[in-house]
N, C-alpha and C positions, 0 to 999 in steps of 0.2 A: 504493500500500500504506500511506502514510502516513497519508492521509485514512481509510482503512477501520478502519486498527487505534485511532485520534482517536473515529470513529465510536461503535466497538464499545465502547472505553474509558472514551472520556468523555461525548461528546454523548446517547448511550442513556441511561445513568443520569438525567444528569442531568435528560431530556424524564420520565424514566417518573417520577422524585422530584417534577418541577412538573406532573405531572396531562397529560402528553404536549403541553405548550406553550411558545410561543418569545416572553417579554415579552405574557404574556395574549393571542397569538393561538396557537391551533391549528396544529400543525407539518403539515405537506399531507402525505398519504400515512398520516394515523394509524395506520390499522389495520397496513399494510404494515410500520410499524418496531414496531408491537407483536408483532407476530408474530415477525418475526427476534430481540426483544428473547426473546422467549418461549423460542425455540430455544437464543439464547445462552446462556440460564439453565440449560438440561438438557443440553446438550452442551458440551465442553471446544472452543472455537475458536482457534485457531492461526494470527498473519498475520505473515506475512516480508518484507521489503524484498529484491526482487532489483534489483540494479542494470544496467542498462540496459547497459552499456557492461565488461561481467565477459566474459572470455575464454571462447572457443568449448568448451574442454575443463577448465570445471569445473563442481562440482557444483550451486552455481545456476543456471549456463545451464541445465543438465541440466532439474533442477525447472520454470526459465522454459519449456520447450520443452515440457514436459507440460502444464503448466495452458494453456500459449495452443490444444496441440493439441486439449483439453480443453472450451475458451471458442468456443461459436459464435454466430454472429449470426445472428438469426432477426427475421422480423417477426412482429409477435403482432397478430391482430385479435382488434379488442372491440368487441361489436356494441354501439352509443351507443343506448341508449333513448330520447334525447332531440332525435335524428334526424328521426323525423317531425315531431316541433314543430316542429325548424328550416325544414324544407321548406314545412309549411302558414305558416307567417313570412312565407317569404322568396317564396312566390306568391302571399300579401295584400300584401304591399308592394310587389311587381310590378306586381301590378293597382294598386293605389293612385300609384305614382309612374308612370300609363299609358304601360308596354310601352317606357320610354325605355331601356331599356338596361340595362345592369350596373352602369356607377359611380353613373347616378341612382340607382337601386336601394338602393345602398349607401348611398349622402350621405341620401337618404329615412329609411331607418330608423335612420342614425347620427344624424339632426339630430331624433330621436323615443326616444332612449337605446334603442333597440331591439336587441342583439345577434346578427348574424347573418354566419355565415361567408360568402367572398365564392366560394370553392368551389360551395358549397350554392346562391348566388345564379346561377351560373353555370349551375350543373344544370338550376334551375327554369327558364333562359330558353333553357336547348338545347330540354325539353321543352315550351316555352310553344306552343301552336299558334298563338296569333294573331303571337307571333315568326316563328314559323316561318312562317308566311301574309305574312306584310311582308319578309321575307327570299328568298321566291321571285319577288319580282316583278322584271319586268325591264323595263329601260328601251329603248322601240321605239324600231328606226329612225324618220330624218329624213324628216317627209312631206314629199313635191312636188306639186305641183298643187292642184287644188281642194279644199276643205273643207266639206264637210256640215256642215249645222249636224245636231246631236246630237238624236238623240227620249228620251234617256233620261239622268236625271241625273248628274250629272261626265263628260257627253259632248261638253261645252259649250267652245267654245274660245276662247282670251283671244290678242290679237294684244299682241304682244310690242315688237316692232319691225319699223319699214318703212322701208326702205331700195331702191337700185336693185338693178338685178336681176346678177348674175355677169357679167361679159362674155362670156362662153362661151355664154350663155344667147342664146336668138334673142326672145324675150318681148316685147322692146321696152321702157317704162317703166313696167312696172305696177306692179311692186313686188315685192320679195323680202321674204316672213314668215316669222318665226319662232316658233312657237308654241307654249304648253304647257298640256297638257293633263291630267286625270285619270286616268291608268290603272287598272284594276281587272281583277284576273285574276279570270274566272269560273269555274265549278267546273262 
């Protein structure tokens, strides 16, 4: 209550006397405290200090118990205009920083002064399809035995390591490989 009745008192006047600003910058919220300034001027306003710690059976509890039952919490959506910019942003920078991720993403257009929530960045890569295409693949089981060579590209296999073979294996000593290879989920 202290800060409101400071407010109403003294900080109004004196924003609406300097042309609604704080040391030549613009107070944030202008129009919002013109408007209450507005109301304060046609209507007679009234603010009380109740104290927190006043006894259950007097007359400012009384008042305190009104105004809180009074006082609700609500959320207020505002639809941002400036939403879709953010999004068409934050899937050029996607593509541009290639599909790495979310902090690349971020570090991308912070190290380009670009401003972009990391929210929004989030969004564009739940809905990235080629995210989403690199996020369903899965890594196959360990092949045994022979290896085809491949007729079609990234079918091609790289020997990794050759070692003996398990001893559990009957093989004898040809060698145990490990290999890896290009997966690609077809559609």
């Amino acid at each position: 209550s202290w800060s409101v009745a400071n407010g109403l008192a003294i900080w109004l006047p004196t924003w609406a006397t300097h042309d609604w600003k704080i040391h030549s910058k613009e107070v944030w919220g202008k129009e919002l405290w013109q408007d209450i300034w507005a109301f304060a001027q046609q209507a007679r306003v009234t603010v009380f200090h109740i104290d927190a710690r006043c006894g259950a059976d007097t007359l400012e509890q009384w008042y305190n118990s009104i105004t809180d039952g009074q006082a609700k919490i609500s959320q207020v959506v505002v639809e941002d205009p400036h939403h879709e910019q953010q999004m068409g942003l934050a899937k050029w920078a996607h593509q541009k920083c290639s599909h790495l991720g979310e902090k690349a993403t971020y570090r991308w257009a912070q190290d380009r002064r670009i401003v972009i929530n990391s929210d929004i960045i989030k969004m564009v890569i739940a809905q990235c399809p080629i995210c989403q295409h690199t996020q369903q693949r899965t890594v196959p089981h360990i092949v045994r035995g022979q290896l085809n060579r491949g007729k079609l590209p990234g079918q091609i296999w790289q020997m990794d390591y050759i070692g003996p073979l398990c001893p559990h294996m009957s093989y004898g000593p040809l060698g145990d490989a490990i290999t890896l290879g290009r997966y690609l989920k077809k559609d």
